[in-house]
Steps between C-alpha positions, in 0.01 A plus 500: 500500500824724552628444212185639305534835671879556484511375114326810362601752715801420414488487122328826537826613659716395263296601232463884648097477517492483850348839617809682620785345313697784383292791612621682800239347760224341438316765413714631283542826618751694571692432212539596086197553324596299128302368227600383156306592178414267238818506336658421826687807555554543914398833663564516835482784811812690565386465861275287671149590563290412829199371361213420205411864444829651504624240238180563299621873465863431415330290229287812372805697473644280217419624190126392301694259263658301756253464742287437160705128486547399886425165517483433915675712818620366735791600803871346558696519802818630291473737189640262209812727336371477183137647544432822334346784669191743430 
């Protein structure tokens, strides 16, 4: 009966889906607002934001055809070096 419990959770894990994994609680907040558009180009936060609403705004102040082509947010612990900025 363990084993049925412990099996998924930790695929979950391993596979990142587990609520938390690589977010900065888990919540998610505080930490760099980021989503990737539909051509998966990474835009990411210069600084980390506290919650849902102040990420929402960072997202407004990208410009119309970015936001246009986001295809999910969502919040990392660490801002990835790569990640362009609005």
């Amino acid at each position: 009966m363990r084993m049925r419990n412990v099996l998924p959770v930790a695929l979950l894990t391993a596979a990142g889906l587990l609520a938390g994994a690589n977010t900065a609680s888990a919540a998610g907040y505080p930490g760099f607002q980021c989503f990737k558009t539909t051509d998966r180009v990474e835009y990411c936060s210069d600084a980390k934001v506290k919650n849902h609403a102040v990420g929402a705004a960072w997202i407004k102040t990208c410009p119309a055809d970015v936001v246009a082509h986001i295809s999910k947010p969502y919040v990392l612990a660490s801002r990835p070096s790569g990640a362009h900025s609005c």
